[in-house]
TORFI-32615 format. One record per residue: residue number from 0; y, x, z of N, C-alpha, C in turn. Coordinates in Angstrom, 3 decimals. Example, Ala and Ser with C-alpha at 12.3 -4.5 7.8 and 13.67 -1.06 7.14 Angstrom:
BEGIN
nr:nv:nu:nw:cav:cau:caw:cv:cu:cw
0:-5.690:13.190:7.800:-4.500:12.300:7.800:-3.300:13.200:7.800
1:-2.250:12.850:7.080:-1.060:13.670:7.140:0.030:12.900:7.870
END
This chain:
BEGIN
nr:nv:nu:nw:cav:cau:caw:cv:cu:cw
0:-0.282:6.696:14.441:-0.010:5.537:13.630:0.273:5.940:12.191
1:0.735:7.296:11.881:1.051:7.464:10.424:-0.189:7.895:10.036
2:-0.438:8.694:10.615:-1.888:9.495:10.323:-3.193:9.024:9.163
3:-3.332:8.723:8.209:-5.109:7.793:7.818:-5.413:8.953:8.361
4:-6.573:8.633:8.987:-8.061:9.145:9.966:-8.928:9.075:7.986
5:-9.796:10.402:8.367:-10.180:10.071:6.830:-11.714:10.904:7.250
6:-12.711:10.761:6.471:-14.010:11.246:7.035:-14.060:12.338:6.609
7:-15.054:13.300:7.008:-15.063:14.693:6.540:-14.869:15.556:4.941
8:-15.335:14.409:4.029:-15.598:14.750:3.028:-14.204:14.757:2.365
9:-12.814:13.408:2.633:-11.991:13.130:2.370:-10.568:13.768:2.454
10:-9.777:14.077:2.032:-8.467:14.622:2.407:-7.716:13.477:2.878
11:-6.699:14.440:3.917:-6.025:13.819:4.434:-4.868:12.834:3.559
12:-4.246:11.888:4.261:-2.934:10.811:3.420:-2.130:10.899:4.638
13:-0.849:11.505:4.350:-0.101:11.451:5.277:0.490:10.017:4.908
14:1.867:9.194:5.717:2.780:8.204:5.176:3.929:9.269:5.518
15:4.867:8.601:5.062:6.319:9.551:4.945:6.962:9.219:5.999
16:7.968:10.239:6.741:8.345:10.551:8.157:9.040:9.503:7.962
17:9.586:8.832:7.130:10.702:7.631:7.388:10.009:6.625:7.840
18:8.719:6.140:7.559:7.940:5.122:7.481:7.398:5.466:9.003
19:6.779:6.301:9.452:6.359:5.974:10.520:7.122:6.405:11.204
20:8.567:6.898:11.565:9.808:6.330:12.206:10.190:5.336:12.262
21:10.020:4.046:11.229:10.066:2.781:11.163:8.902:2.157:12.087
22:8.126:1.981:11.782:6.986:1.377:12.063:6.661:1.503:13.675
23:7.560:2.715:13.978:7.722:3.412:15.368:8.515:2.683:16.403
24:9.560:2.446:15.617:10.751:1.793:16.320:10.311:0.477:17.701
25:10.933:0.866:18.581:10.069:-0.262:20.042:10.763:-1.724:19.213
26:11.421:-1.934:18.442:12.340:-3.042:17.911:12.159:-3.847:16.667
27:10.744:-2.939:16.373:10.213:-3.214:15.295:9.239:-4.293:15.504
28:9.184:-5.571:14.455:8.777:-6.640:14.972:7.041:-6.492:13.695
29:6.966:-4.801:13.141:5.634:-5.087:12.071:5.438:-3.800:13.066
30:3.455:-4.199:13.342:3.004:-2.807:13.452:1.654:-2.280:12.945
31:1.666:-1.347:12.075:0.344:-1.383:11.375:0.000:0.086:11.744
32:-1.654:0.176:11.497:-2.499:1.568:11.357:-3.055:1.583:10.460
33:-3.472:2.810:9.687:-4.035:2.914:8.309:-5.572:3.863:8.821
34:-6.403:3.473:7.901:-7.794:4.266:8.282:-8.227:4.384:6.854
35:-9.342:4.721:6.710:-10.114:5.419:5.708:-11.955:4.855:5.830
36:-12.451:4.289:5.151:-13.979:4.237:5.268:-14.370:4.474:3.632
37:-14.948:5.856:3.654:-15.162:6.059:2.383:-14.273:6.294:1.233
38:-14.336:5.903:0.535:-13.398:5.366:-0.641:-12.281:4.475:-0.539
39:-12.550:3.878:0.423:-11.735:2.287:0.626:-10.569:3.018:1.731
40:-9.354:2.648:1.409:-8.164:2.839:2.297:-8.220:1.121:2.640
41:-7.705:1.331:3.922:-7.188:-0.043:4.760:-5.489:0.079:5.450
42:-5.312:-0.899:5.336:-4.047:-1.031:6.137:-4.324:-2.222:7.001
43:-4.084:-1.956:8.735:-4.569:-3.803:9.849:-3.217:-3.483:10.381
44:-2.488:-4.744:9.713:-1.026:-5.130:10.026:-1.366:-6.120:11.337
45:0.399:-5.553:12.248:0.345:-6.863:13.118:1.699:-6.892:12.998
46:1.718:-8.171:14.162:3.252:-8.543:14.017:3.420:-9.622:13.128
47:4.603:-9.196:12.638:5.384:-10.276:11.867:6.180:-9.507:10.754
48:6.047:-9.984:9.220:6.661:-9.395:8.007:7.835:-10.852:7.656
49:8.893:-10.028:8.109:9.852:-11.931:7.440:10.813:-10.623:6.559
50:12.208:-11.494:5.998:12.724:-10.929:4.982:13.684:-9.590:5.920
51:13.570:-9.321:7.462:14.121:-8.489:8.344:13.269:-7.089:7.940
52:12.318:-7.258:7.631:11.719:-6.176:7.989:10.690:-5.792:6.161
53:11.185:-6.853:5.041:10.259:-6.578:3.649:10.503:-4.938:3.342
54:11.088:-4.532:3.564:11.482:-3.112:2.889:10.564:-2.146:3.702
55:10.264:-2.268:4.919:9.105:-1.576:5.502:8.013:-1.856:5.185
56:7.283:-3.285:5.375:5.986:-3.703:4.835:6.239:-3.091:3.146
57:7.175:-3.150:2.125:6.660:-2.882:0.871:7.026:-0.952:0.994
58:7.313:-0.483:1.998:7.242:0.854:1.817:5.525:1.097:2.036
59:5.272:0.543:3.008:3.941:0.720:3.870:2.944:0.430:2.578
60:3.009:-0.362:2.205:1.782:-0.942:1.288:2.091:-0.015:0.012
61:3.029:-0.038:-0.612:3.111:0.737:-1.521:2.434:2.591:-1.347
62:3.014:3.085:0.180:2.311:4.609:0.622:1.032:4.547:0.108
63:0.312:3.568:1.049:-0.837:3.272:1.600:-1.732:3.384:0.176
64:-1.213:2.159:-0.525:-2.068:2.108:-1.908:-1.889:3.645:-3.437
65:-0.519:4.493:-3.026:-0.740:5.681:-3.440:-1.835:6.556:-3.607
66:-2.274:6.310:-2.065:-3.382:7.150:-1.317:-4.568:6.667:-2.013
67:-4.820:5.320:-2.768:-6.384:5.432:-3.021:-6.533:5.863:-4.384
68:-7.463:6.260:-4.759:-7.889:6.848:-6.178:-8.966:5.478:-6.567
69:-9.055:5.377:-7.655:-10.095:4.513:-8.222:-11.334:4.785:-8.184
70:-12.609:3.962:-7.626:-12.280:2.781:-7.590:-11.481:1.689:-6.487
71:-11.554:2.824:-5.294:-10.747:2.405:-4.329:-12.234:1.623:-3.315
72:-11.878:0.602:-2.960:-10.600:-0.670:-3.029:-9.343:-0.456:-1.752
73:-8.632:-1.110:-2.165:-7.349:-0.804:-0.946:-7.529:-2.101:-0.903
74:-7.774:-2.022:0.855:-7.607:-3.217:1.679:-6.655:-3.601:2.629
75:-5.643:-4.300:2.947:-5.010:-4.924:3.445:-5.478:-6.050:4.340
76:-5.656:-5.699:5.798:-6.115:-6.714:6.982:-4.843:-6.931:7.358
77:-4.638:-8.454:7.422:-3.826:-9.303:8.080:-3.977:-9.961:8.578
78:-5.163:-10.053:9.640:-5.651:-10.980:10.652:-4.953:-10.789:12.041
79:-4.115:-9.534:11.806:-3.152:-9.021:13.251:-1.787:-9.588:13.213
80:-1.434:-10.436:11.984:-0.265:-10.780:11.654:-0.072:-11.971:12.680
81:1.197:-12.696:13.095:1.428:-13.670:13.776:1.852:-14.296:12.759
82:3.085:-13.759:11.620:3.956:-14.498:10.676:3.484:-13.696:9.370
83:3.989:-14.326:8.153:3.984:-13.830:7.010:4.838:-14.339:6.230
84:6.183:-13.427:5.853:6.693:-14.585:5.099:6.605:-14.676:3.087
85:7.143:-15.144:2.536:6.277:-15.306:1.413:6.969:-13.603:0.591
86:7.772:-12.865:1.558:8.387:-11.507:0.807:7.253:-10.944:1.321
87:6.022:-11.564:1.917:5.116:-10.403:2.374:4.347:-10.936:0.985
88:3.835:-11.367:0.761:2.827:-12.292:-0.323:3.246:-11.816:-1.500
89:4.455:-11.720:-1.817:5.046:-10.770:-3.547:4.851:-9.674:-3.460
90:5.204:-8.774:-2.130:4.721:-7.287:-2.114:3.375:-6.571:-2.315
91:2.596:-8.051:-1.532:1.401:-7.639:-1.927:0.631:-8.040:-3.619
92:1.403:-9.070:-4.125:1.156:-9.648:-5.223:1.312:-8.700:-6.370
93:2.595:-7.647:-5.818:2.977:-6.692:-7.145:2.563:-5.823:-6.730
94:1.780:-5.286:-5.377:0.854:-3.927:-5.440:-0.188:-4.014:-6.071
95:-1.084:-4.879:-5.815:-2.061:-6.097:-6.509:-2.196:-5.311:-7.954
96:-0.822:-5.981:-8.385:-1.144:-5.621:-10.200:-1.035:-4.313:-10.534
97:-0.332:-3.456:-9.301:-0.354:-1.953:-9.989:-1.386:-1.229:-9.908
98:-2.271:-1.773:-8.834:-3.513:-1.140:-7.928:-4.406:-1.651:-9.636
99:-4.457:-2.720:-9.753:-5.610:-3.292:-11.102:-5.330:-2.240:-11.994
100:-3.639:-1.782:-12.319:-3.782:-0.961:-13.515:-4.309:0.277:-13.197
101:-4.521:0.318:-12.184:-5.106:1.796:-11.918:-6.491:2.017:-11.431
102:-6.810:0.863:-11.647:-8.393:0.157:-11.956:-8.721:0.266:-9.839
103:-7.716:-0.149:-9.476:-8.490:-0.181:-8.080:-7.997:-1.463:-7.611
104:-9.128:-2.638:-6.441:-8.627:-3.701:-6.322:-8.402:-3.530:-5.047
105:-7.077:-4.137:-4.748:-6.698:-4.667:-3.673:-7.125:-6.016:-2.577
106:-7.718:-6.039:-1.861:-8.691:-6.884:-1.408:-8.083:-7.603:0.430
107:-7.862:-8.538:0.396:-6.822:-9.261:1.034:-8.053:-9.709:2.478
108:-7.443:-9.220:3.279:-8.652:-9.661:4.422:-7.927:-10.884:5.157
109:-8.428:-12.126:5.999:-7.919:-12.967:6.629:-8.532:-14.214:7.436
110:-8.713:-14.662:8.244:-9.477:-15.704:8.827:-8.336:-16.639:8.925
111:-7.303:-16.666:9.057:-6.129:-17.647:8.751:-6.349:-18.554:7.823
112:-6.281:-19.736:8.287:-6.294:-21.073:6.681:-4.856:-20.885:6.132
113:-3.817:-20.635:6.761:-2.603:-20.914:6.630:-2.595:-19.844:5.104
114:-2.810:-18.433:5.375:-2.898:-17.431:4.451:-3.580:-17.950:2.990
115:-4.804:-18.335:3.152:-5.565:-18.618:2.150:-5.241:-20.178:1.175
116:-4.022:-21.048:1.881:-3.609:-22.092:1.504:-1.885:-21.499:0.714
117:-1.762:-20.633:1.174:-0.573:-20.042:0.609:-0.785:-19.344:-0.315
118:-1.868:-18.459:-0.569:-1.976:-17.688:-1.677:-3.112:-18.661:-3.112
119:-3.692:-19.540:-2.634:-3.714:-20.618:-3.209:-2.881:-21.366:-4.309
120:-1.749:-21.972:-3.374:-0.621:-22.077:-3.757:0.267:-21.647:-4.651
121:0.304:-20.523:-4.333:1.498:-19.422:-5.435:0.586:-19.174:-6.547
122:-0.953:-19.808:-6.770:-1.604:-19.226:-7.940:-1.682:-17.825:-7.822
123:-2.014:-17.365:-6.783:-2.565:-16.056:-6.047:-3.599:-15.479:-6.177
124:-4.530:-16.135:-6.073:-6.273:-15.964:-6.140:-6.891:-15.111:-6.762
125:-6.217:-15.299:-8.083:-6.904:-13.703:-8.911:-6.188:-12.772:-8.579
126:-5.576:-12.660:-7.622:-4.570:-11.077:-8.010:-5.041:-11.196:-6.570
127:-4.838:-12.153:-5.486:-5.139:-11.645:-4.280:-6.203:-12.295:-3.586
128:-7.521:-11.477:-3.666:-8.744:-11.983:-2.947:-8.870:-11.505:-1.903
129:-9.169:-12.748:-0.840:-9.569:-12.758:0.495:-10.573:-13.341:1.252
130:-10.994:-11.785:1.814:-12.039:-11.733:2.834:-12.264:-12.098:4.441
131:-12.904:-12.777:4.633:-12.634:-13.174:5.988:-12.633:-11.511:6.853
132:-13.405:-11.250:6.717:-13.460:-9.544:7.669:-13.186:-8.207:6.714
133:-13.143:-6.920:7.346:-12.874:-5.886:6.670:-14.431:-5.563:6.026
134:-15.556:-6.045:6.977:-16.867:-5.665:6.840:-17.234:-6.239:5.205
135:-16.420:-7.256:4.921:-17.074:-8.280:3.989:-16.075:-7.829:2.593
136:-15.416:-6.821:3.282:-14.264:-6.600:1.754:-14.854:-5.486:1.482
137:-15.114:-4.596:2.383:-16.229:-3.312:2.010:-17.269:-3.659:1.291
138:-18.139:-4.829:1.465:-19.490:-4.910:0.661:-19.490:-5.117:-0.617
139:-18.116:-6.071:-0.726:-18.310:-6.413:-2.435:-18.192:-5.164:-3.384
END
């Protein structure tokens, strides 16, 4: 689970022993895996991110998006999510803008209406674009 799986050409990204001691925990109500296709880092969250658990999801996303170099893109699948609460939506909102300054986009995967009516909402859209699949965040 800490591991990115990364292809031959790629070096490895560890996450930090605290994080996937967290993420580990049987009590832990977020559970994510990180992979590698190419250039593109992913993170496919499940579970549930409410304000119990923001300090893990923004450790996680923050690791995760370390790991990509420009142009990236760092993708974030949340189609495994049950809940999201809106401390998940700022974490990703302010990785978002750090990932842009570092010229790599962060690319929001989701088949949820609920997701795409929320980030809508908060005037989200440019900072967080979403793809129905991981396949479809890779192509752009």
């Amino acid at each position: 689970m800490g591991l990115i799986t990364t292809e031959p050409s790629s070096s490895p990204h560890l996450l930090s022993t605290r994080l996937v001691y967290e993420l580990g925990d049987p009590r832990s109500a977020l559970r994510a895996t990180t992979d590698r296709s190419g250039a593109a880092l992913l993170i496919h969250a499940g579970g549930e991110v409410d304000a119990c658990n923001e300090h893990i999801w923004r450790q996680l996303v923050s690791e995760a998006a370390a790991g990509v170099t420009a142009p990236g893109p760092f993708i974030v699948d949340v189609n495994g999510l049950d809940f999201m609460g809106c401390c998940a939506f700022a974490v990703l909102a302010d990785e978002a803008q750090r990932c842009r300054q570092r010229g790599v986009d962060l690319r929001l995967v989701s088949r949820q209406s609920i997701v795409a009516r929320i980030v809508k909402a908060c005037a989200l859209s440019r900072v967080l674009p979403i793809y129905p699949t991981v396949d479809s965040a890779l192509a752009f």
